[in-house]
N, C-alpha and C positions, 0 to 999 in steps of 0.2 A: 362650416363648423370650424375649419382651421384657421379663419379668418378671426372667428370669435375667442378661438385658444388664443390666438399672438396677439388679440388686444389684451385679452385679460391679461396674458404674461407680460405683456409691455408696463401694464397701469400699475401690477404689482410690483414689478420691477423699477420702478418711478418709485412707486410708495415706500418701497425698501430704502432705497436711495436718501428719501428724504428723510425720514426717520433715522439711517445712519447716520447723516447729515447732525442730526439734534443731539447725537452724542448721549442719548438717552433712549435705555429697552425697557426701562418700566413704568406700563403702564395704570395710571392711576383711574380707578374707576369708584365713586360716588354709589351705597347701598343702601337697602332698607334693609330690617332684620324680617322674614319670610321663613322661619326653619315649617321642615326639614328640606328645602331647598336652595335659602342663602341665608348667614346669619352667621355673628359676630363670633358667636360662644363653640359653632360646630364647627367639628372638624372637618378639616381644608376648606372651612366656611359653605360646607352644605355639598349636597348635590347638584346644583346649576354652580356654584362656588368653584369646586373642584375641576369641572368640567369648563369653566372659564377659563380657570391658571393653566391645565393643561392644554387646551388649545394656543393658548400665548405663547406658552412655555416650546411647544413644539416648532413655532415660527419664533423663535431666541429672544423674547419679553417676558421680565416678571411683573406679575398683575398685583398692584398694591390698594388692597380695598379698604376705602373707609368709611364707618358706616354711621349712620346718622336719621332720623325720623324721616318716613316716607316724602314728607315736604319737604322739607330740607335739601336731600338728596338732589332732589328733583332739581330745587331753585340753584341749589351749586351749580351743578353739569350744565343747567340751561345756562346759564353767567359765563361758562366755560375754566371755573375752577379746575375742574373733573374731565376729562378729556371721555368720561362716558358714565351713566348709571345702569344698576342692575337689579333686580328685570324689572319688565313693566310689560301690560298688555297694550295690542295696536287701540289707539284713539285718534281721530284725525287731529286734535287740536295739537297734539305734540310734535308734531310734524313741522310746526313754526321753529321752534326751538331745534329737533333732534331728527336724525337721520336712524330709520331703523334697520339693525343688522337682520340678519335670516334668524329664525327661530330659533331657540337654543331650549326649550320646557315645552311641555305642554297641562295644562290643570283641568281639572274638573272641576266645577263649583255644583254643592250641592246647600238643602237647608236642613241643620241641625236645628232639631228640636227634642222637648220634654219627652220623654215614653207615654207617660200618662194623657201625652197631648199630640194624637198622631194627628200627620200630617200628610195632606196627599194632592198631587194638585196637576193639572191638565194643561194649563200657559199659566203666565206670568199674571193677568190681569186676574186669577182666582187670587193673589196675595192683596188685592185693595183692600184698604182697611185695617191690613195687619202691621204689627210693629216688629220692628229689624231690631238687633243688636251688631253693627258691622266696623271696619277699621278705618279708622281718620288715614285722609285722602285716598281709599279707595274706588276703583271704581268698578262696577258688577256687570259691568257691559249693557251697550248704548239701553236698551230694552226698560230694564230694572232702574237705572239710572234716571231714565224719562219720569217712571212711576214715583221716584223718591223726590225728582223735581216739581212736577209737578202736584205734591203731596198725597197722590193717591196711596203712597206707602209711605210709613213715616219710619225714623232709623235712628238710635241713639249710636254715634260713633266714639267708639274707646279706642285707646292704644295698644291692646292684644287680643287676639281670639279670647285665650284666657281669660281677660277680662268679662268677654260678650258673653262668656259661657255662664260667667257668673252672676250676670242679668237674666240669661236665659232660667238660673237656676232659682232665683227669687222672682219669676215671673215678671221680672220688667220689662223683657220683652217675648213675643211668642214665637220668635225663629232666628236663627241666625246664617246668614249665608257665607259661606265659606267654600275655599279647595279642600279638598275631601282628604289631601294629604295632609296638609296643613291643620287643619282641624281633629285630626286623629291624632296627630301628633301633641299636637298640644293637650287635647286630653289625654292622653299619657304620663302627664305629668301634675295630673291633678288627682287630689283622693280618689279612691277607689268607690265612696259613694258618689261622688258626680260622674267621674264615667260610666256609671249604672244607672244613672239620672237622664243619661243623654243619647240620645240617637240620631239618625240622618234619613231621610229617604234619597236611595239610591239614584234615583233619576238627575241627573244634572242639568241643570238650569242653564251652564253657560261650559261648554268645552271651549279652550283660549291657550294659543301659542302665545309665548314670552319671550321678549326681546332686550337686549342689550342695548339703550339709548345712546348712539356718538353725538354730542353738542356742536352742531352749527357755530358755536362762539369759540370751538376751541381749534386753533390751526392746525395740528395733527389726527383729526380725529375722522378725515375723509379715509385718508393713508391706514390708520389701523385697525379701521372696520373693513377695509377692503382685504387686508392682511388677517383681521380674527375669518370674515367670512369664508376666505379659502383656506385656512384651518378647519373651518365646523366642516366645509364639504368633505376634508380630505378625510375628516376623523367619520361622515356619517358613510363614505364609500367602503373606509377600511370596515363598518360595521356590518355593514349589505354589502355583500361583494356580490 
């Protein structure tokens, strides 16, 4: 075990090193808008937002986010613009591109639908045939994703919950999947007869840790995921002691 402390404090102490070396502590990191967990408009940029800057913040980086369409995002930090984006779920294909930190979220995805159109279901293969209302470049994990590739579920994709709500609500489409935080939230923010319009079933389709993507193209970005990660442990020990 003490073999495994002096490597890690060696690599961390390289990592410092070299990041002193750059003469720069602020970290720029590549987002999508995701409230109430990151987003442009909230405050300290959400709950994974907040919980980002502070862990940087307490290893002496300020974390400078900027935010831009789910794709976007992505293709910056993959190009190594962005010395990292935020968040994303594990997928293996990103692993070409990006190095992933240790978990920093965790979601629930469930499927909001009409009242008048309940909804109830046992696996995923009872949604064959139905239509989705979900978010450009999403993905709903490997499962649901098969289904919408290989068209046994078909999915009109918009640019916000919000939106999909309001397909759900003209019956364009007959579910919407979503994180159950995410989705609350947003309807929050729409009249008081579409939030009385809309419901979820509780059961969740996809439970998913989110991660911080560090970009392979970017030369700093081995060093401050090694530096954010031992920030996240030290902040989840101080939580669970």
């Amino acid at each position: 075990m003490r073999v495994g402390i002096l490597v890690l404090s060696t690599f961390l102490f390289i990592a410092h090193s070299a990041l002193a070396n750059s003469n720069d502590n602020i970290v720029k990191i590549a987002a999508g808008n995701w409230p109430p967990f990151i987003g442009e408009q909230l405050q300290d940029f959400g709950q994974v937002g907040k919980t980002i800057q502070e862990i940087f913040a307490a290893q002496g980086y300020q974390v400078e986010f900027h935010f831009y369409p789910w794709k976007r995002a992505y293709k910056k930090a993959s190009e190594g613009e962005y010395v990292a984006t935020a968040v994303w779920m594990y997928a293996e294909e990103r692993t070409e591109f990006f190095h992933y930190s240790d978990p920093v979220a965790q979601e629930q995805f469930v499927f909001f639908h009409r009242n008048d159109n309940p909804f109830e279901w046992q696996s995923l293969a009872d949604l064959e045939g139905k239509h989705l209302g979900g978010g450009l470049g999403y993905s709903y994990g490997a499962e649901l994703d098969q289904l919408i590739e290989k068209d046994q579920v078909s999915i009109n994709r918009v640019e916000t919950p919000a939106k999909a709500f309001q397909l759900l609500k003209y019956r364009r489409v007959e579910l919407v999947p979503e994180e159950k935080h995410i989705g609350l939230f947003s309807l929050s923010k729409q009249p008081i007869e579409l939030q009385q319009l809309i419901t979820f079933n509780p059961k969740p389709f996809l439970t998913n840790d989110s991660y911080l993507l560090f970009s392979k193209a970017h030369p700093q970005a081995e060093a401050l995921m090694a530096v954010f990660n031992q920030g996240l442990a030290e902040r989840n020990a101080s939580d669970n002691p």
